[in-house]
C-alpha positions as CSV (number, residue, x, y, z in Angstrom):
1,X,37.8,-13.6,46.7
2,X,40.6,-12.8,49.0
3,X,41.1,-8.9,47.7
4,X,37.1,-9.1,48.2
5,X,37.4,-9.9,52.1
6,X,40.5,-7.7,52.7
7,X,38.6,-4.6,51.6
8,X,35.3,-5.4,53.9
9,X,37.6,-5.9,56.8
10,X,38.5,-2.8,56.5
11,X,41.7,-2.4,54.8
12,X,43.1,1.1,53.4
13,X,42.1,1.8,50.1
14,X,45.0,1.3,47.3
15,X,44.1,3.3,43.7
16,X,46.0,2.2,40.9
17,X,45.5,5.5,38.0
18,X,45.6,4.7,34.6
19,X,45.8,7.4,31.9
20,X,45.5,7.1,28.4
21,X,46.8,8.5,25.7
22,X,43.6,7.5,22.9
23,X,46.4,7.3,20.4
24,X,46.4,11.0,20.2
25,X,42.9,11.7,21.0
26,X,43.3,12.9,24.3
27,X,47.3,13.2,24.0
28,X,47.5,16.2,21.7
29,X,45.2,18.3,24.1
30,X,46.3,17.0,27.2
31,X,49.6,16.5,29.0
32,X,48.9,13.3,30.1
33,X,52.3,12.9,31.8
34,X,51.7,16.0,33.5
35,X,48.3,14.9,34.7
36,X,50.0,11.1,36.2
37,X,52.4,13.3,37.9
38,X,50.0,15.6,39.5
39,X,47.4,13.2,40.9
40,X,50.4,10.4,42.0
41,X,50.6,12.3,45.6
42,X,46.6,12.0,46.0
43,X,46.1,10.1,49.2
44,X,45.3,6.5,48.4
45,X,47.0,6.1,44.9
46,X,50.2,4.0,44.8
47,X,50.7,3.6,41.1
48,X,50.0,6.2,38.4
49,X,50.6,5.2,34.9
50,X,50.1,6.1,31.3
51,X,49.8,4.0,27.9
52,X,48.9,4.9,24.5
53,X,45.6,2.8,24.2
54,X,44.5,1.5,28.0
55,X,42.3,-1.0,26.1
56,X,44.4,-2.9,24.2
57,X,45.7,-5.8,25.9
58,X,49.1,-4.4,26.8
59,X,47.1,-1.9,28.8
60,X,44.4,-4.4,30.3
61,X,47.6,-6.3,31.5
62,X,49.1,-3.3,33.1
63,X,46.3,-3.0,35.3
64,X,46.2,-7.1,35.9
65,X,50.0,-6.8,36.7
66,X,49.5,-4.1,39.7
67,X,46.8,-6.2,41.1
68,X,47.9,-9.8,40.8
69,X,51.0,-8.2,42.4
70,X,49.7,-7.1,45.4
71,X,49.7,-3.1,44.9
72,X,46.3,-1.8,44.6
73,X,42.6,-2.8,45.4
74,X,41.2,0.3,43.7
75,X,41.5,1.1,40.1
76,X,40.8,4.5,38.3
77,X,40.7,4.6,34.5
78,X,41.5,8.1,32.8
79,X,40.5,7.6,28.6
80,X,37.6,7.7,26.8
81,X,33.7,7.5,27.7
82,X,32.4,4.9,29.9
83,X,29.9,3.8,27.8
84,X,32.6,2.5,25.2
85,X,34.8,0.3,27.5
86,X,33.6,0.3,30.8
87,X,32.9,-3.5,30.4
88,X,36.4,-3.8,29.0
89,X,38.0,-2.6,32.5
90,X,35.8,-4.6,34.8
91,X,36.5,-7.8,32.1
92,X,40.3,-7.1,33.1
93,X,39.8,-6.4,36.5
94,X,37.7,-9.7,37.2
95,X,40.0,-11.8,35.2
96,X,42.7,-10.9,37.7
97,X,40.4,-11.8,40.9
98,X,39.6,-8.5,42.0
99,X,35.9,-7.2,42.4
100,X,35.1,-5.5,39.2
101,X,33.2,-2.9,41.1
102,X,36.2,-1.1,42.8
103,X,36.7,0.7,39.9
104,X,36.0,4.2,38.9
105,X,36.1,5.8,35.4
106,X,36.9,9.3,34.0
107,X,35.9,10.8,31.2
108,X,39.0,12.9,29.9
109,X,38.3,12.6,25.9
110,X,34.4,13.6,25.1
111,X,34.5,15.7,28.6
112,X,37.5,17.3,27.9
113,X,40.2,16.6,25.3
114,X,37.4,16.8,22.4
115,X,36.0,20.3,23.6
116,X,39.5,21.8,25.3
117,X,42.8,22.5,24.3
118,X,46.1,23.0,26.3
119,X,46.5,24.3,29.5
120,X,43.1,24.3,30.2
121,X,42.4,20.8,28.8
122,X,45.1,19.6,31.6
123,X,43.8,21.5,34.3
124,X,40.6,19.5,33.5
125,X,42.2,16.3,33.2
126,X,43.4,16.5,36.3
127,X,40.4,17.7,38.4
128,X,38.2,15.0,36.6
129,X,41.0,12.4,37.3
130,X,41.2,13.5,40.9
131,X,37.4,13.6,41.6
132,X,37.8,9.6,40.3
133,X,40.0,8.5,43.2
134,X,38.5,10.5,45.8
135,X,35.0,8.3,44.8
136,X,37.5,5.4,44.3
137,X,38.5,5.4,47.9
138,X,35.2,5.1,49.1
139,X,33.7,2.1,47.0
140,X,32.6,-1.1,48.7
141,X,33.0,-4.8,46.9
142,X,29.6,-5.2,44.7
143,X,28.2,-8.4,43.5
144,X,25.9,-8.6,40.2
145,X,22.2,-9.3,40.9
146,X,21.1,-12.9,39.6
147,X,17.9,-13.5,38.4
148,X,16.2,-16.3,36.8
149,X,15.9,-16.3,32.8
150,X,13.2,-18.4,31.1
151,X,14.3,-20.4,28.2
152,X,12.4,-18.6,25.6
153,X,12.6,-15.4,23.1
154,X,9.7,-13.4,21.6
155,X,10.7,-12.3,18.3
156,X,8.3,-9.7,16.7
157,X,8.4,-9.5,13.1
158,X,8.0,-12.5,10.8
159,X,10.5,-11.3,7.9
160,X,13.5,-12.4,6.6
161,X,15.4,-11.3,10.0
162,X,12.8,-12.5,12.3
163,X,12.3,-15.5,10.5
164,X,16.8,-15.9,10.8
165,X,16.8,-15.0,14.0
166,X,14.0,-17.3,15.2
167,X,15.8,-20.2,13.5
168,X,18.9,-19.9,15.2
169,X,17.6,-19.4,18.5
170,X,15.6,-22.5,18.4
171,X,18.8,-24.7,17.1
172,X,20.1,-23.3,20.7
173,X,17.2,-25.2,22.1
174,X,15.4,-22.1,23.2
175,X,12.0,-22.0,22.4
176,X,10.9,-19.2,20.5
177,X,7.5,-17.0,19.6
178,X,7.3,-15.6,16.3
179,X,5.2,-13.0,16.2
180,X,3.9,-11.5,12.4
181,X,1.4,-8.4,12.3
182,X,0.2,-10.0,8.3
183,X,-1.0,-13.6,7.7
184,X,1.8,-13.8,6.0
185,X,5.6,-14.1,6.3
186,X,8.8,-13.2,4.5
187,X,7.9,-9.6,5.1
188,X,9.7,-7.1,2.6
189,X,11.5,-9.5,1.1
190,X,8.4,-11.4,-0.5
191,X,8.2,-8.2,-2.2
192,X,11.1,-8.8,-4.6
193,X,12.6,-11.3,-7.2
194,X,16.1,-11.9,-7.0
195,X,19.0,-10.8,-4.6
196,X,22.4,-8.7,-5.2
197,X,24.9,-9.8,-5.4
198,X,24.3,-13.6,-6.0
199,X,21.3,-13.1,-8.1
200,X,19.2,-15.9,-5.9
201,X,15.5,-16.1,-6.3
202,X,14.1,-14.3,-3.0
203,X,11.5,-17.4,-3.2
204,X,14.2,-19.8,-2.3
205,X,15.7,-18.3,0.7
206,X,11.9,-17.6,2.1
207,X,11.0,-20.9,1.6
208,X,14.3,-22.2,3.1
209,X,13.6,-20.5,5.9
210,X,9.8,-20.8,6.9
211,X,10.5,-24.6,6.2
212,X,12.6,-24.5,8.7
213,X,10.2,-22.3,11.2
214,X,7.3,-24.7,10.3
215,X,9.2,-27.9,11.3
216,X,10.7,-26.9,14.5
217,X,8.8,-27.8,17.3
218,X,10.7,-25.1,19.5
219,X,9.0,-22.4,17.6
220,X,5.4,-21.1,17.8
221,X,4.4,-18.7,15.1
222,X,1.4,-16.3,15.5
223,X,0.3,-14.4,12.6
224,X,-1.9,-11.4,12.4
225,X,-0.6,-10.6,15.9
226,X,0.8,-7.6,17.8
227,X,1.8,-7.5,21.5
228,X,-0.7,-5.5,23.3
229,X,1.4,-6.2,26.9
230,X,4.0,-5.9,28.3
231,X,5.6,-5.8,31.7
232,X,8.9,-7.1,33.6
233,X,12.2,-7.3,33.4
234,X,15.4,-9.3,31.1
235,X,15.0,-12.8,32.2
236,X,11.3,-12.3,32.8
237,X,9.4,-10.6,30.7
238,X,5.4,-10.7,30.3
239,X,4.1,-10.3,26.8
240,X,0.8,-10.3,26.2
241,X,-0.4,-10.8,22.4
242,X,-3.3,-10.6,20.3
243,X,-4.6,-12.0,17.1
244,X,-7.4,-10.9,15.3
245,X,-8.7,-10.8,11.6
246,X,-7.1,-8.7,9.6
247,X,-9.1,-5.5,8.6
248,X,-6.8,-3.4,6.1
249,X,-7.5,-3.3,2.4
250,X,-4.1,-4.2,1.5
251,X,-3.9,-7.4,3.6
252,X,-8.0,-8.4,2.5
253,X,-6.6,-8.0,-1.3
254,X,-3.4,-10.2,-0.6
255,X,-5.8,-13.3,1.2
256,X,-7.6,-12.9,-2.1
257,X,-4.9,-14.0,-4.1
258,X,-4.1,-17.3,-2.0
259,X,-7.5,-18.1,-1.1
260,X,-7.8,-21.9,-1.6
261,X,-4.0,-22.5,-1.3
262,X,-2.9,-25.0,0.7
263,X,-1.4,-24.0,4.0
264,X,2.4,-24.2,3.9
265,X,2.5,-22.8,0.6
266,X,4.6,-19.4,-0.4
267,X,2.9,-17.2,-3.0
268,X,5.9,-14.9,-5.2
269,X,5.0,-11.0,-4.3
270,X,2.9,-12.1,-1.4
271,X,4.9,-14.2,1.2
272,X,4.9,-17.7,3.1
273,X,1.0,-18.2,3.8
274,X,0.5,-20.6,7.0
275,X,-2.9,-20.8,6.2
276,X,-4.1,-20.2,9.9
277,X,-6.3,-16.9,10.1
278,X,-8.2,-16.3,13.0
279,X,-12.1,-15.6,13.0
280,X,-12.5,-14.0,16.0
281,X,-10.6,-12.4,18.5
282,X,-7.7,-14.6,20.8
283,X,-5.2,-13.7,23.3
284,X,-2.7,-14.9,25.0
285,X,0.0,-14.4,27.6
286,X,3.9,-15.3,27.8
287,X,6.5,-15.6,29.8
288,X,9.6,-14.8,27.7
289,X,13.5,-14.3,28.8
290,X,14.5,-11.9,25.6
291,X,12.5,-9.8,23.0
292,X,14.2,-9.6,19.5
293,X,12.3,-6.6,17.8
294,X,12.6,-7.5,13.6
295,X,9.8,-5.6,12.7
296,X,11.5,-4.0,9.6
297,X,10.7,-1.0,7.3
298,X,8.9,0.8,5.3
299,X,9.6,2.4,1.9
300,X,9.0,5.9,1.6
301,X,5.8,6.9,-0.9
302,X,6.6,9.4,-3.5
303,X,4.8,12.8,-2.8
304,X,1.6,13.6,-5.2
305,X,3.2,15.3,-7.9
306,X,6.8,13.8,-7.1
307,X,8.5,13.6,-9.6
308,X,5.2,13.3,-11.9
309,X,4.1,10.1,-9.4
310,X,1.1,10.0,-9.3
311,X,-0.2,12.4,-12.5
312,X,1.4,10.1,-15.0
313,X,0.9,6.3,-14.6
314,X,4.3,5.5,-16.6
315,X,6.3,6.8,-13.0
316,X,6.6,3.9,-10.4
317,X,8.6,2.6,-8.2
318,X,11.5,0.5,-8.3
319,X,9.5,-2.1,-6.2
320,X,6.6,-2.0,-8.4
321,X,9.3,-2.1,-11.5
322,X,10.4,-5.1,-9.9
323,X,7.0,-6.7,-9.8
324,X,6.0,-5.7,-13.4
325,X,9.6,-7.3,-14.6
326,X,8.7,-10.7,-12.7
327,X,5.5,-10.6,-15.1
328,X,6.9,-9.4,-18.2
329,X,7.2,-11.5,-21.0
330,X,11.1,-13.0,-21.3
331,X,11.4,-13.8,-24.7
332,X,10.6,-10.0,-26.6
333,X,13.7,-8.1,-27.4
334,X,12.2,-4.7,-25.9
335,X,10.7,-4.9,-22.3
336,X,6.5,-5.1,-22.3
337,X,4.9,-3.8,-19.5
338,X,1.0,-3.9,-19.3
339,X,1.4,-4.6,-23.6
340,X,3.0,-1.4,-24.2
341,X,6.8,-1.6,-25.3
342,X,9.4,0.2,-23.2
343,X,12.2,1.5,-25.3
344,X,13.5,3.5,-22.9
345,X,13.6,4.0,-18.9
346,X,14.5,7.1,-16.8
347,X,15.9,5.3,-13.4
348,X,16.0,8.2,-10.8
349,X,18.0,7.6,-7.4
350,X,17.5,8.9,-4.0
351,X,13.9,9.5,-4.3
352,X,12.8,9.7,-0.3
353,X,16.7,9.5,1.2
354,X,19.2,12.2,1.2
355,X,16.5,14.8,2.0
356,X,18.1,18.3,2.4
357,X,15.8,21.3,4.4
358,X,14.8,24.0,1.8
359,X,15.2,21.7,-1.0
360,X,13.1,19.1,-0.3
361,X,9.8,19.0,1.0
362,X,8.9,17.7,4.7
363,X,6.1,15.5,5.7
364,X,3.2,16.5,8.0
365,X,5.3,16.2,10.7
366,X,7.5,18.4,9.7
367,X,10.4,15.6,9.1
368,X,12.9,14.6,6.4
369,X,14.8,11.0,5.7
370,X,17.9,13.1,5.8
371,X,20.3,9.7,5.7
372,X,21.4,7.4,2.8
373,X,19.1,4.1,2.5
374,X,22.1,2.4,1.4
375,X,20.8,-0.6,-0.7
376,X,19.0,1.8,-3.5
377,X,21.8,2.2,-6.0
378,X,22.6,-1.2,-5.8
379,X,19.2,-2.4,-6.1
380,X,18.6,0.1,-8.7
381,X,21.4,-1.2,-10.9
382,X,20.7,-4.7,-10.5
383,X,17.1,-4.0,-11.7
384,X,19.2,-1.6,-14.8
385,X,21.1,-4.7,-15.7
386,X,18.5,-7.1,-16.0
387,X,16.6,-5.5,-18.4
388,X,19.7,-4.8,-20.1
389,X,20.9,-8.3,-19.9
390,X,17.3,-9.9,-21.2
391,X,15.9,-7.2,-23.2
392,X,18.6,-5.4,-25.1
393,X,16.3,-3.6,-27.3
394,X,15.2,-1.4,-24.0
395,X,17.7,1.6,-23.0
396,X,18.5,2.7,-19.5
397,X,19.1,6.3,-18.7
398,X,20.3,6.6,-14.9
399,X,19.6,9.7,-12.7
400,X,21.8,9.8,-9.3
401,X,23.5,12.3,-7.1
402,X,26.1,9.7,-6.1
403,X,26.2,6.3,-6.6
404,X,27.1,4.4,-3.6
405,X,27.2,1.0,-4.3
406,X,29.3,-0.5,-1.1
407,X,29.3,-4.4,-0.1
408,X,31.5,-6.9,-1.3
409,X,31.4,-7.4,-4.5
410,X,28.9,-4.5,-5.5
411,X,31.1,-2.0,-7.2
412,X,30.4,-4.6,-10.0
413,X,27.5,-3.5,-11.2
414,X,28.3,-0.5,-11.3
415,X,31.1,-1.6,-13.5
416,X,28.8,-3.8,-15.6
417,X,26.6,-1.2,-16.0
418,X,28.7,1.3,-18.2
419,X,29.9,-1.4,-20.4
420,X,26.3,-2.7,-21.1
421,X,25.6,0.8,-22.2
422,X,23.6,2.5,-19.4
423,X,23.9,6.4,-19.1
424,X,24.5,7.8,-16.8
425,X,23.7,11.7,-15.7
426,X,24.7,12.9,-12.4
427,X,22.6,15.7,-10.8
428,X,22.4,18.2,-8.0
429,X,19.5,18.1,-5.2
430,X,18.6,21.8,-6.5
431,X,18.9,20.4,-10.0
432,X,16.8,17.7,-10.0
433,X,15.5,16.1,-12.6
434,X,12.0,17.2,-14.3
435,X,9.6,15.0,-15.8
436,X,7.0,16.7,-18.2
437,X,4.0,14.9,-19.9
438,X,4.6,14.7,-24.1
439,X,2.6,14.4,-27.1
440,X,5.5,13.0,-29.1
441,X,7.0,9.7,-29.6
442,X,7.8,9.3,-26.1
443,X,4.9,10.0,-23.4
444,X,7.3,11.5,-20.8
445,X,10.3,14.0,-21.0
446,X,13.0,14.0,-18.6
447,X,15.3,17.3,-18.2
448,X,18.1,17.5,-16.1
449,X,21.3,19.7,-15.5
450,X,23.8,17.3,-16.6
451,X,27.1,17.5,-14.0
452,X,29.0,15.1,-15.9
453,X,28.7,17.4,-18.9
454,X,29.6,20.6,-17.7
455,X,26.0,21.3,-16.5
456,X,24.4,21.0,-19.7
457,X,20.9,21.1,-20.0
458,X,19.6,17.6,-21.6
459,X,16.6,16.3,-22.4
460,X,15.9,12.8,-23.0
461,X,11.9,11.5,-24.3
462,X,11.4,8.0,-22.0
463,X,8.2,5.5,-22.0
464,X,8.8,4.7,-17.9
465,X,10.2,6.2,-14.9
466,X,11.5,4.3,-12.3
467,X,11.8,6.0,-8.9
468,X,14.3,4.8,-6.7
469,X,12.5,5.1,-3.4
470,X,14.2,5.0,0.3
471,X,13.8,3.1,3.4
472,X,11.9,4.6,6.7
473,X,11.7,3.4,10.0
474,X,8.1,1.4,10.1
475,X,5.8,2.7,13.0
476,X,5.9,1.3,15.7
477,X,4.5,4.1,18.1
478,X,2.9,1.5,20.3
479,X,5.5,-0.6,20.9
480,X,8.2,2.1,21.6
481,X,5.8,3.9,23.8
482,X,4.9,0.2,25.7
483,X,8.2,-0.5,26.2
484,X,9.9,2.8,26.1
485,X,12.4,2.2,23.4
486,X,15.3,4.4,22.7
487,X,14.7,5.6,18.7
488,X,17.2,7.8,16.8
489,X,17.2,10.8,15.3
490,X,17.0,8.8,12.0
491,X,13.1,7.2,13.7
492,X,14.9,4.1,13.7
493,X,15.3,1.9,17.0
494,X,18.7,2.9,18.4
495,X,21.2,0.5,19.7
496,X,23.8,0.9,22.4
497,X,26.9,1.3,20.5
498,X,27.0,0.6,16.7
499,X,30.7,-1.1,16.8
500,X,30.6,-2.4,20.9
501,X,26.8,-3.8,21.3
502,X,25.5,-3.4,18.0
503,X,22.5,-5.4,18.6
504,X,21.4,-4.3,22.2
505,X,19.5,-1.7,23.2
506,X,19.3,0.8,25.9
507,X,16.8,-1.6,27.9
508,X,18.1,-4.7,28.9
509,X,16.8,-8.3,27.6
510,X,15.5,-6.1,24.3
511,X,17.7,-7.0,21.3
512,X,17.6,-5.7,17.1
513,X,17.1,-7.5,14.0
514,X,17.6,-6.1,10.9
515,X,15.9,-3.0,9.0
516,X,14.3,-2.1,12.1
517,X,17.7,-0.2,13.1
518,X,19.0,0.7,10.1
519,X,18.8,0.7,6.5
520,X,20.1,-2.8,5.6
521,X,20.3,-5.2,2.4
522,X,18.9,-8.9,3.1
523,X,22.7,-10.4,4.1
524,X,23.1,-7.7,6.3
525,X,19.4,-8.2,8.2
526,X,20.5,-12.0,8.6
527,X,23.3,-11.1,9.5
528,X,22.2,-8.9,12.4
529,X,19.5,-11.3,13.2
530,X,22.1,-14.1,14.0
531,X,24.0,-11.9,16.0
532,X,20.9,-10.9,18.0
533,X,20.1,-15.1,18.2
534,X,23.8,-15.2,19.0
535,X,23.7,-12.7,21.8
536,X,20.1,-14.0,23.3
537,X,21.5,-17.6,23.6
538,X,24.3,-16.6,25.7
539,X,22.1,-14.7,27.7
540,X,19.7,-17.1,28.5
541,X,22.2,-20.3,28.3
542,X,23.1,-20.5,31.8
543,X,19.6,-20.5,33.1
544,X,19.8,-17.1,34.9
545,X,21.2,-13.2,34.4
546,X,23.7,-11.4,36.2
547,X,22.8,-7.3,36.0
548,X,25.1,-4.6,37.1
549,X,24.7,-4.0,41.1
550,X,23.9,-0.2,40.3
551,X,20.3,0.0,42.0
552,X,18.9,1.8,44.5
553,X,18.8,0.5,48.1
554,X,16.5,1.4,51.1
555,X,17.7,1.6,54.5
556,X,14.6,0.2,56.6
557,X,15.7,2.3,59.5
558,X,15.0,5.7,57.8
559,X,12.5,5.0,55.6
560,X,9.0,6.5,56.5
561,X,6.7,4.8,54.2
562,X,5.3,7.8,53.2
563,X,5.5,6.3,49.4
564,X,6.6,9.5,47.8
565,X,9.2,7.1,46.0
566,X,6.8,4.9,44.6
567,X,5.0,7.4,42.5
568,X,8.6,8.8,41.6
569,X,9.8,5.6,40.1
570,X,9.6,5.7,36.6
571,X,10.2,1.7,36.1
572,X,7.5,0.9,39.2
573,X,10.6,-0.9,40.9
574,X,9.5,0.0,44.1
575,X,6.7,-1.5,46.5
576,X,5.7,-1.4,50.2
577,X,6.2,-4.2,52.5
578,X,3.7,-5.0,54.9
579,X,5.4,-3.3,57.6
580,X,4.8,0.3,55.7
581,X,9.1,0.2,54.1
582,X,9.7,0.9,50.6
583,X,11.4,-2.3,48.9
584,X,13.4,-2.1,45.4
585,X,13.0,-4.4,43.0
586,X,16.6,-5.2,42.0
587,X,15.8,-6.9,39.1
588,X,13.6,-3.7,37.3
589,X,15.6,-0.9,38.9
590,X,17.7,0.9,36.4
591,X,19.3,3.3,39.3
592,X,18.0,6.5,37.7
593,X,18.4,8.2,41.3
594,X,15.2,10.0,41.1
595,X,13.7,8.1,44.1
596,X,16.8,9.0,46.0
597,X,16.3,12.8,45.2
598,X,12.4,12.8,46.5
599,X,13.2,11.0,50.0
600,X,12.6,13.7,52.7
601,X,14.9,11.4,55.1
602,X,17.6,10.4,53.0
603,X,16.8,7.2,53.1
604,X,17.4,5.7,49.8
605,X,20.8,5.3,48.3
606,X,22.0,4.3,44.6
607,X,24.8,1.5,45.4
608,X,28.0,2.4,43.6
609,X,27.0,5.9,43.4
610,X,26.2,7.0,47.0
611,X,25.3,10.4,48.0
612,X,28.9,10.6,50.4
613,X,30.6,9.3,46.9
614,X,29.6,12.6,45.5
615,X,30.6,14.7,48.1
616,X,33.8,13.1,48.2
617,X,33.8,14.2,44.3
618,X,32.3,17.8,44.9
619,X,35.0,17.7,47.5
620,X,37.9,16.6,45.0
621,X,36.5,19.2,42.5
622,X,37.2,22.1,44.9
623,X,40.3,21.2,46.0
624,X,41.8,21.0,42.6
C-alpha cells in the first residue's frame, strides 16, 4: 500500500483528530469544540474535527475523506471506549487503503465525560486527546499475524444449542466434535413437553435435530465425554478428551429406563440415546480450529425447608410439574397426579432468581442468583394454562413479584391467563408467601400479603405447590480453570460485548452457545448457537487467521537468555532458541507486557505499544 511505503521511508507523520460528540454523552460534559481547537496546533496534526456520532457512517467517511485525499497518515479517534469500536475505526481506515494500525484511540466518555463534569471534564479531554497524537506520531505500519486454521470445531455440550450449533457448522463443510458429558443428548430441553410460544412438542425439535447430527458424516459425537486437555491457540487448538462409564446415580437410573432400546431412539424426559456407552476407559486427541462452549445450565434446588420443599411432598418444581402433567391422565376434568385430585395449585415465581442480601438466604459459598432467569414466568404460565385449558375443574392461584413475560408474542399468556380465570397475588420479597401443613380439606395453606389488595393478608387452602425455580450457571470449574475463561459476576461465561461480539469471548478461537452465558428460552439458545456456527465458519472459511499484530517482540541483540521471561509469561508464548534468545510465539501471545516489565536489559518490546510510545504519552501528559 502506497501510504504503507511512504510512512517506512520515512515520511513526517500527518494526525487527522476526530472528536465525538456520543450524541450527548460526552457533549454535555465536555467542550468538544474547545478540545478540537486546543489540540489543532499539536505538532503533527493537520485536521481536527468533530461529529456527533464518529461511528456512524457519516463519521467513518470523514475520516476516509482526509485520507483518500491525501492529508493525513495518522488518525486519532476521541469517543467512547476502545473496546466498543475500535474494530469500527480500523474497518474504515482499511477500506480507505491505509494501514489500520496508524491509529490511536482515546477514551474521553468512560475515562472522563461519565465520571467529570465541566471545566475539568475538558481539561481532561484534552490531555487524553493530546497524549493520543503524541503516541500517534510515533506508530510504525503493522501487519496482522496469519496463522493456519484447521477445518474443524469442538463443540462441548450436546443440548439443544450444541446440537444447533453443530448442525450448522457442518452444512459449512467443517467438520465438527460434539462432545456430551451424559449418554444422552438434548440436554435440558429433554426435560420438558412442549415449547412457548408455539406450543411444539420438545420431542420433535430434539429428534429433528439429532437426526440431523446422526446423518452427517462431518460430525463425530462423543458421549459420556469431557475434555481433559487443552493447549494452543485459535486456528490450532489441542483438545484432549475422555470417555468413560458413567458413575452418577442419576445418569445409572436414566440407562435403566432405555436399556434394550434401540440405538437412535429418543426417550421423552430422558433425551436422544445413541446407544454407544463405553466400558472401559478411551481417550483421544484433536486438532480443532474453534471451541463452541454449549454446556448449558442448571436449575437452582429449592433450600430444605423452602418454601415447605422438601417437608411436604405436595411442593415441587415446575420441571417436575411438567413431568407429572406429561403423565397425567387427559380425559378427567380435575388434574390427577400420583391418583390424588388437584383442585387447586399455588404457582410461586422467582424461586432461586431475584435473590436480594438480608432477605434471602445465600448458599455455602456465600452467593446469591441476584439476576432475573427470564423464561420462569413465561414458562410458569404456559404450564398455568394448560391445566387450565385441559382440566378446568383444577384452579390456579399465581404468586409473583413481577411478571415479566418478554419475547414476541409472550405478553399473551399473560393475557390468556386472567381471562381463563387464574389469580393472581402479587408479593413483596419480605412478604413472601408461607406455606403451612393443614388438617382440613386442603393439605397445604398458602398465606401471603396480597399487594394487589391493599396488602391484605389472604389465605388460600391448595392440594400442590408448584415452585418456579431459576436458572444457574452449570459448573464448569475445570474447564474455566483449563482454559482460563472470563465468567461473570452472574457465574455465567462472559462474552466480549453483549451487543458488538455477543458470542465471543475474551480468548480468541473460544465462542458461546446458549444457557451457558445467560439465562435463555430454547429460540434464543438456537439462536445464539447459529450465530456462534455463523461466526466460527467465517473464521475458519479462508483456511487461516489473521490476529491483531499487538505481541511482544524480542530484540536478539539485547536479549540475555537468562529466561526470566519465560517463567513470566502467563500464556507460555515464549521459548529459547538454540542460540540461548528468547523467541515469542506470535500466534499465543496476548501482549499482556508482563515479560517486557521483568527484562533486566530492555529487551522485549510490545509492538504497537512500545516503551518510547509511552514516554511520548507520559511526555504529552505533562505538558498539558
Amino acid at each position: 500500500m502506497s501510504e504503507t511505503k511512504k510512512d517506512e521511508s520515512g515520511e513526517e507523520a500527518r494526525v487527522g483528530v476526530y472528536i465525538c460528540h456520543c450524541g450527548g454523552n460526552i457533549s454535555d460534559h465536555v467542550d468538544v469544540e474547545k478540545v478540537a481547537e486546543a489540540v489543532k496546533d499539536i505538532p503533527g496534526v493537520v485536521v481536527s474535527h468533530t461529529d456527533m456520532f464518529m461511528c456512524s457512517d457519516p463519521g467513518q467517511e470523514l475520516i476516509q475523506e482526509d485520507i483518500n485525499k491525501g492529508n493525513i497518515n495518522r488518525v486519532v479517534v476521541a469517543s467512547c471506549a476502545p473496546s466498543l469500536h475500535e474494530t469500527t475505526f480500523r474497518g474504515a481506515i482499511s477500506r480507505a487503503n491505509m494501514n489500520p494500525y496508524l491509529y490511536e484511540h482515546a477514551n474521553i466518555r468512560e475515562q472522563d465525560s461519565w465520571v467529570h463534569h465541566g471545566d475539568p471534564a475538558t481539561a481532561k479531554a484534552i490531555t487524553l486527546v493530546a497524549a493520543a497524537i503524541s503516541k500517534a506520531r510515533g506508530l510504525k505500519p503493522l501487519e496482522p499475524i496469519r496463522v493456519d486454521a484447521a477445518s474443524h470445531t469442538t463443540v462441548i455440550g450436546g443440548g439443544i444449542a450444541g446440537l444447533r450449533a453443530a448442525v450448522d457448522l457442518a452444512r459449512n463443510g467443517i467438520k465438527v466434535a460434539l462432545v456430551e458429558k451424559s449418554p444422552f443428548l438434548g440436554g435440558n430441553a429433554s426435560q420438558l413437553d412442549r415449547v412457548f410460544p408455539t406450543g411444539e412438542k420438545v420431542a420433535d425439535l430434539i429428534e429433528y435435530l439429532t437426526s440431523a447430527v446422526a446423518k452427517d458424516p462431518n460430525i463425530t459425537v462423543y458421549t459420556c465425554a469431557e475434555l481433559t486437555g487443552f493447549e494452543g491457540y485459535i486456528g490450532n487448538f489441542k483438545v484432549t478428551i475422555k470417555r468413560k462409564a458413567p458413575e452418577d446415580e442419576a445418569t445409572q437410573l436414566m440407562l435403566k429406563q432405555v436399556k434394550g432400546a434401540a440405538p437412535g431412539s429418543f426417550h421423552p424426559f430422558v433425551g436422544f440415546y445413541p446407544g454407544d456407552v463405553p466400558a472401559a476407559d478411551e481417550e483421544e486427541t484433536l486438532t480443532t480450529g474453534v471451541i463452541v462452549f454449549a454446556t448449558g445450565f442448571e436449575l437452582y434446588e429449592p433450600r430444605q425447608g423452602e418454601f415447605g420443599y422438601g417437608e411436604n411432598r405436595e411442593v415441587i418444581t415446575l420441571r417436575q410439574f411438567i413431568r407429572a402433567m406429561a403423565d397425567a391422565p387427559a380425559t378427567t376434568e380435575t388434574l390427577t397426579i400420583d391418583g390424588r385430585p388437584v383442585r387447586r395449585i399455588a404457582m410461586i415465581h422467582c424461586v432461586g432468581s431475584r435473590q436480594i442480601p438480608g432477605i434471602h438466604e445465600a448458599d455455602e459459598n456465600d452467593y446469591m442468583n441476584e439476576y432475573c432467569s427470564r423464561t420462569c414466568c413465561t414458562a410458569t404460565l404456559q404450564a398455568a394454562l394448560e391445566v387450565r385449558d385441559n382440566y378446568p375443574g383444577t384452579q390456579i392461584l399465581d404468586y409473583y413479584r413481577d411478571i415479566r413475560t418478554y419475547g414476541h408474542n409472550q405478553e399473551e399468556y399473560y393475557s390468556r391467563a386472567s381471562e381463563k380465570n387464574v389469580l393472581f397475588f402479587r408479593y413483596e420479597p419480605e412478604d413472601s408467601p408461607v406455606i403451612t401443613k393443614t388438617t382440613g380439606e386442603y393439605p397445604l395453606k398458602v398465606t401471603v400479603v396480597d399487594k394487589l389488595t391493599f396488602n391484605e393478608e389472604v389465605e388460600a387452602g391448595v392440594d400442590l405447590v408448584v415452585l418456579a425455580t431459576g436458572m444457574k450457571a452449570k459448573n464448569i470449574d475445570s474447564l474455566v480453570e483449563m482454559m482460563k475463561l472470563p465468567v461473570g459476576a452472574d457465574k455465567f461465561l462472559q462474552e466480549v460485548h453483549p451487543k458488538l461480539r455477543p458470542v465471543e469471548m475474551a480468548n480468541g478461537g473460544i465462542l458461546l452457545a446458549g444457557t451457558c452465558q445467560a439465562p435463555m428460552d430454547i429460540n434464543e439458545s438456537c439462536n445464539a448457537a447459529q450465530a456462534a456456527a455463523a461466526k466460527a465458519a467465517a473464521l475458519l472459511g479462508k483456511g487461516f487467521v489473521e490476529l491483531d499484530p499487538f505481541v511482544a517482540l524480542v530484540d536478539p541483540d539485547r536479549c540475555e537468555g537468562n529466561g526470566d521471561c519465560i517463567a513470566e509469561c502467563p500464556e507460555n508464548a515464549i521459548s529459547m532458541t538454540p542460540d540461548n534468545k528468547a523467541e515469542v510465539n506470535p500466534a499465543l501471545c496476548t501482549g499482556c507486557g508482563m515479560c517486557v516489565a521483568v527484562c533486566s536489559v530492555n529487551g522485549i518490546d510490545v509492538q504497537g505499544w512500545g516503551l518510547k510510545e509511552y514516554e511520548n504519552m507520559v511526555d504529552a501528559i505533562v505538558k498539558f
